[in-house]
N, C-alpha and C positions, 0 to 999 in steps of 0.2 A: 504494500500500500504506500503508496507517494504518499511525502509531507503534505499535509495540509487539506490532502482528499477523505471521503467518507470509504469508512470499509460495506466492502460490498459484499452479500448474500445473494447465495444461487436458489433458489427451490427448485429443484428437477422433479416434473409431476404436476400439471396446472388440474388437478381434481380438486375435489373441496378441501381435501386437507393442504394441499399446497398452497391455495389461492389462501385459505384460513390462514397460513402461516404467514405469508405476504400480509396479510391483515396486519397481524397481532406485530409485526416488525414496523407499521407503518406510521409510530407516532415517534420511533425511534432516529439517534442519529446514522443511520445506514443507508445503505441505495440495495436496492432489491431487485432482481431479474428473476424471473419464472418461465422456465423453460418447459414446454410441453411439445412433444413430440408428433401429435396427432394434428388435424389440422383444424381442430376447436377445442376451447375451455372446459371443462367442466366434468371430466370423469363419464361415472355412470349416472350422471346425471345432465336429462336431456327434455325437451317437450317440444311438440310438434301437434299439429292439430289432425285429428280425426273425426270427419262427418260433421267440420265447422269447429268442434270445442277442444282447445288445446289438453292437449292431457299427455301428464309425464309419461317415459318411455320407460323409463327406470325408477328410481324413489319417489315415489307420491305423499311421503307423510313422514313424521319424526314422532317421537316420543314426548310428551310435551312435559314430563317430568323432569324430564335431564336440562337444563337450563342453556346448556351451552350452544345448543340448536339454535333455540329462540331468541338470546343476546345476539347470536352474531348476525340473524337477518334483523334485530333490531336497528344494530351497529351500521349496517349496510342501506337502510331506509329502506327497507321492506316490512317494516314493523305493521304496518295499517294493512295491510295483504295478508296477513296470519287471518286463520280461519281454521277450526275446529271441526272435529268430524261432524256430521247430523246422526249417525247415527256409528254406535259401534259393537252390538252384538251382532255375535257371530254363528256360524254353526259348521257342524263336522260332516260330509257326506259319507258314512259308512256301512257295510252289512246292508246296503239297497237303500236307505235314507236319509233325508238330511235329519240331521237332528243338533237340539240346540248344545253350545260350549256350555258347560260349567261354568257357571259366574262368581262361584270359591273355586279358585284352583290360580295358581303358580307355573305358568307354561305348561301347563295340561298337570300338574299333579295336584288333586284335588283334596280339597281340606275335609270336603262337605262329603260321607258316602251317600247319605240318603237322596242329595242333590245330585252325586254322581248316577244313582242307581236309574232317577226318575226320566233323564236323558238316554235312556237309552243306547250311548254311546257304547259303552261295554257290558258286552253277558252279563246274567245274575252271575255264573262263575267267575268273572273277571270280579267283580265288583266284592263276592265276598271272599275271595283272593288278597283284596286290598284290604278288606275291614280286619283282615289275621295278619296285617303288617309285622314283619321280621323287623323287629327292633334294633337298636345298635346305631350309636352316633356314627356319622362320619369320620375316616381315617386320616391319615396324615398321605397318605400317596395318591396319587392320579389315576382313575378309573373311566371308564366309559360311561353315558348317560344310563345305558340300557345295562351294564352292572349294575351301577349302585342303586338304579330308580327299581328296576326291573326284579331286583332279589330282595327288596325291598316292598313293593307292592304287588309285584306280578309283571309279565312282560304282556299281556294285554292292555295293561296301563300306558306301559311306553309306547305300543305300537297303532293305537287308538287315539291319544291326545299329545301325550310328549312328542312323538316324533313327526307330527304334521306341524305344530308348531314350530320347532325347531328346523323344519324343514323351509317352513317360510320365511324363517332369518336366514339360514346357513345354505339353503342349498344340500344340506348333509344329510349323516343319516345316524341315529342315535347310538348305534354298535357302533361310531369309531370316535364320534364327538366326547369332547373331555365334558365329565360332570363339573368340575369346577372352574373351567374355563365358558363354559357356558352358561353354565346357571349358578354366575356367584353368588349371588344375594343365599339361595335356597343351598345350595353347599357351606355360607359361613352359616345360616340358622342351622343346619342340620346338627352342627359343631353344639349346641344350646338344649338342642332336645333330642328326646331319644324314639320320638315316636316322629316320624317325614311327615305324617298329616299334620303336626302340630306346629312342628319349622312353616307351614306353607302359612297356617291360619296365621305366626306371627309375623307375616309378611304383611298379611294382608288389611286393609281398615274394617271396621267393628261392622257387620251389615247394618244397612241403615235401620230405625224405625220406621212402622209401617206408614206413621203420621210424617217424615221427615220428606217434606217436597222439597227443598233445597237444589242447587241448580251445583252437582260437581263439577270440579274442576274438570276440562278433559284430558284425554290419554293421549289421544294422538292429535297434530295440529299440520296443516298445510299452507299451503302460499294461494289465493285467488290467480294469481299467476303461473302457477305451476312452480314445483321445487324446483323443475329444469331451469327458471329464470333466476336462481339464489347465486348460481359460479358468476354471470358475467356481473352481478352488482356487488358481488363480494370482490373481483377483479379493478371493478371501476372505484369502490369505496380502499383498498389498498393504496393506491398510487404507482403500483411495484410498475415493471417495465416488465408486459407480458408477452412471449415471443412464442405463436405455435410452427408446427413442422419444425420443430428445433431439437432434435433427437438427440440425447446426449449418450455415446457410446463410450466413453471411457470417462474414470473419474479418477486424478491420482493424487497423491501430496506434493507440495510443493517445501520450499523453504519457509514460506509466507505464508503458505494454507492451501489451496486445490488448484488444482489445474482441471477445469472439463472439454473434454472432445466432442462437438457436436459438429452434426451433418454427415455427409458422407465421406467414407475413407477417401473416394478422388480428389473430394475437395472439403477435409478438416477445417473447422474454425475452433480456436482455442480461446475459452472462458477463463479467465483467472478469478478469484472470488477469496475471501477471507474465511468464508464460511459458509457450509453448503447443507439447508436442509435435506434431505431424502423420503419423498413424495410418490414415491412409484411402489404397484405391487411387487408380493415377494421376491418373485423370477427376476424382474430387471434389476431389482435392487441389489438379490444377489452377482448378480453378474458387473456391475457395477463396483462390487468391493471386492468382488475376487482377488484383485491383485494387492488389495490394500490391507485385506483384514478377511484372512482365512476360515477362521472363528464364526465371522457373522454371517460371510458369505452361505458356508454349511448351514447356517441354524435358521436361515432364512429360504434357502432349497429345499429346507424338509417342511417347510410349511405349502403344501396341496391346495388348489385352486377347482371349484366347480363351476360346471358353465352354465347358461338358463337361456329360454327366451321369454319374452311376453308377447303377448298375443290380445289385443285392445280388439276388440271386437263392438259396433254401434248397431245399435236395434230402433225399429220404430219404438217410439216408449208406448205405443196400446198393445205391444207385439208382446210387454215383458209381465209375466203373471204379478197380477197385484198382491196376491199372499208373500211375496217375495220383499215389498218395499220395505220391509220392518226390519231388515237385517243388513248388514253391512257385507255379507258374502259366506265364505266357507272354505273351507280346509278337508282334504281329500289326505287319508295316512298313505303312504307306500304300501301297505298290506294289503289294499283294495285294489290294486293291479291299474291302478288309471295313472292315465299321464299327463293330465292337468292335475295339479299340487294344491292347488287355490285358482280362488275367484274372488274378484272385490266387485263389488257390483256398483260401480262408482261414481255414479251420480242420485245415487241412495246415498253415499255414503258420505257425499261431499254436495249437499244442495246447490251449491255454489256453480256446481258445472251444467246441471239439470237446465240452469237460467243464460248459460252462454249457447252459442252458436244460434242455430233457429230453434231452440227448445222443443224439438219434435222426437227427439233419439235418447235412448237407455243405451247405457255405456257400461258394459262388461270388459275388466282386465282380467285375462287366465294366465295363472306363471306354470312355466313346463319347465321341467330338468331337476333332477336330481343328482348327489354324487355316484357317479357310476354310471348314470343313462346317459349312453350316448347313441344308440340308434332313434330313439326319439326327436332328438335335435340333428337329425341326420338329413329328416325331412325337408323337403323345399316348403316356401313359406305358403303357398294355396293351401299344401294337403296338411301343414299343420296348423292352419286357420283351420279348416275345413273338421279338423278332430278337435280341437278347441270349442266346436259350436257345438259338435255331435256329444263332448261328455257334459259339456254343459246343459246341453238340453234333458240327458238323461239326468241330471240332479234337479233339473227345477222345473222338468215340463215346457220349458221352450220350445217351441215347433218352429218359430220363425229363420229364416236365414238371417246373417245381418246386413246391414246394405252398404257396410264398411268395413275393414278390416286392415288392422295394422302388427306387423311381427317386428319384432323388437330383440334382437339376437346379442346376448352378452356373452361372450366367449369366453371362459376362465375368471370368471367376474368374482365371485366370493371364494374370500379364504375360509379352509378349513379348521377348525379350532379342534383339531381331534386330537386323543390323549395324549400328553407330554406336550400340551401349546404351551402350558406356562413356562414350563422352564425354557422350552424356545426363548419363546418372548424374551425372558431372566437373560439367558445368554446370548442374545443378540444386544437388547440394552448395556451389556454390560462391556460388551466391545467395542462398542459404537462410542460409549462413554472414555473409555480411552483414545480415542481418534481428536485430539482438539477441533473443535469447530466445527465437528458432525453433529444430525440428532435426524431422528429417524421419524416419520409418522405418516397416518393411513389405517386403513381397514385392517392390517393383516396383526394389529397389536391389541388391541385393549379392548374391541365393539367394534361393528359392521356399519352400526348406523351413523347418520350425519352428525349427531351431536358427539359420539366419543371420536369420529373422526377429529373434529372440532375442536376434542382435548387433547388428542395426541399432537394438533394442529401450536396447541397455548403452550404444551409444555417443549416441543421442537425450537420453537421460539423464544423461549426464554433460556433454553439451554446455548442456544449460539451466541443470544446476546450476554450473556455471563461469562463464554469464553473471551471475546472480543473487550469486553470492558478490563476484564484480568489481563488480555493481552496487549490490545490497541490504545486502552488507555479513554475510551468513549465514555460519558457519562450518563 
């Protein structure tokens, strides 16, 4: 860094956690460059309009608990566009029907059995399988969901609610997913009690009284504008200097701090930087420190990636059965042999969209892929619209065609958090931490969704501006 200049920050990766971390560096004394490879902003998050109304292609909604979603489209002046679901029960289609989720339960492990029993979701034998729960706290080592859950209530449990849930975060599948990398909250209460139904019930708030109208808070919250529009205002509210098609293939140490290789080997351009966030999934990020840091590289290659599509499908709305309006969609287990996973039925879910374009169309999003399906996504995109409408129809009695369709193909898009993520995780933080001027963040560390992305995004940036101030001497 020349006398008298600002030291400069790389972020490779313009996803949300990148473009986040360009945020959170943007009140600081630095200059910031965000380098993305593709030839637009924003990750897996995208919106494009279908049959008139825009609707995301990837993330449609955040967690409205987790705060750090919501501050940064605050931060970004997206704050008046936040809009809450209209509706958010759900329901399971299994064993030939839909039937309703448990409204006690912990990502399908339920507190409530007589609540579990009366859904129908799982046999009387699944059910009083779970009410003879195998007691025993939670261990000190890393297990799989469908271990600990499964030997613990039955593996009907897991295979009925746990793992269509979890399938519609992860992409995954409960025999390889880590119990404690995925369902932290319910593996530190399991640590408290020794009965799992009673960990879940202390997760969960007191049911209301019957007299208690009160308006709760919601769970999940959206943008009127599509999540897809949150990367380029969180790009334009940084100031950072955003460059896409800017592929960065090598990354090495310098004297000073990094040296990055972007473009192509015929014709290299060479980035110097003080300090370089790291923004990309596992794979490139491993290949990336390959040279630099042997350690992280491995612990970042053993972290597996699954692919999906979506499949957004628009219907006349008299075409879409009315007994249907009252729920937000549904969840399909991998035991039922279908290859749609979920269904949001999303202008139920999100009134908001019901009212844009020519308000004549119901709008169904189906997500397809699981970990290990890959002849499914093998399909071209007609015939997997065309079986998207087919099992849809079979769970809701839709006879209609749609008069629009959209496929939405994410290729290697979620990480897998299967057993031994954490200590991945441990051991990649922990090399990465000896690297001056590195810090690591994105999906593949700490949560999938946009808000823990968001914190991997706060803590990457405060980690480089710590080095630089210890080293540059910045205030």
């Amino acid at each position: 860094m020349a006398q008298g200049t600002l030291p400069h920050v790389a972020v490779i990766g313009g996803g949300i956690a990148g473009l986040a971390a360009a945020f959170f560096l943007s009140d600081e004394p630095v200059t910031v460059t965000v380098l993305e490879g593709a030839p637009r902003i924003g990750g897996k998050l995208r919106a494009s309009e279908v049959a008139g109304v825009p609707m995301d292609a990837g993330a449609e909604a955040m967690l409205a608990r987790r705060p750090e979603g919501i501050d940064l489209i605050t931060a970004a002046g997206l704050g008046e566009n936040l809009v809450p679901a209209g509706v958010t029960s759900s329901a399971i289609y299994t064993r030939g029907a839909l039937r309703p989720l448990p409204k006690r339960q912990f990502m399908g492990v339920p507190a409530d059995m007589a609540e579990l029993a009366a859904t129908g979701v799982v046999s009387a034998e699944g059910v009083e399988r779970a009410r003879a729960e195998t007691a025993g706290k939670a261990g000190d080592g890393d297990v799989s969901v469908t271990e600990y859950i499964g030997s613990r209530l039955g593996t009907e449990i897991v295979d009925r609610l746990v793992d269509p849930l979890l399938g519609g975060v992860y992409a995954g599948r409960s025999e390889d997913l880590s119990f404690r990398a995925t369902l932290a909250p319910l593996a530190a209460a399991a640590t408290r009690h020794d009965a799992l139904t009673d960990a879940v019930t202390a997760l969960l708030p007191p049911p209301p009284a019957p007299e208690d109208n009160s308006k709760k808070p919601p769970v999940f919250v959206s943008l009127t504008t599509g999540v897809g529009s949150l990367p380029e205002a969180v790009a334009k509210a940084s100031g950072a200097e955003i460059r896409t098609g800017a592929m960065v293939r090598d990354l090495a140490r310098t004297s000073g701090g990094w040296r990055l290789t972007v473009g192509s080997a015929a014709k290299p351009e060479y980035v110097e930087a003080d300090a370089v966030v790291l923004a990309v999934p596992a794979a490139p990020a491993s290949r990336l420190l390959a040279g630099t840091d042997q350690a992280a590289s491995a612990a970042l290659a053993a972290i597996p990636y699954s692919s999906m599509a979506i499949i957004t499908l628009a219907f006349r709305a008299g075409d879409f059965p009315g007994q249907h309006r009252a729920r937000s969609g549904y969840l399909v287990p991998a035991v039922d042999g279908k290859a749609v996973k979920a269904a949001t039925f999303s202008t139920v879910k999100w009134p908001h969209l019901a009212e844009q374009g020519d308000g004549g169309v119901h709008i169904v999003r189906c997500s397809v892929g699981r970990s290990g399906d890959v002849a499914v996504l093998q399909r071209d995109d007609e015939d997997l619209a065309a079986l998207a409408a087919r099992e849809l129809g079979e769970a809701t009695g839709l006879a209609a065609d749609p008069v629009e369709s959209r496929v939405t193909r994410w290729g290697g898009a979620l990480p897998q958090y299967n057993v031994g993520h954490l200590g991945r995780v441990a051991a990649i933080r922990e090399a990465v931490a000896a690297q001056p001027g590195l810090a690591v963040a994105g999906a593949a560390y700490d949560g999938v969704g946009i808000p823990a992305c968001v914190a991997t995004a706060k803590t990457a940036a405060a980690q480089v501006l710590g080095h630089l101030r210890s080293r540059r001497g910045i205030n």
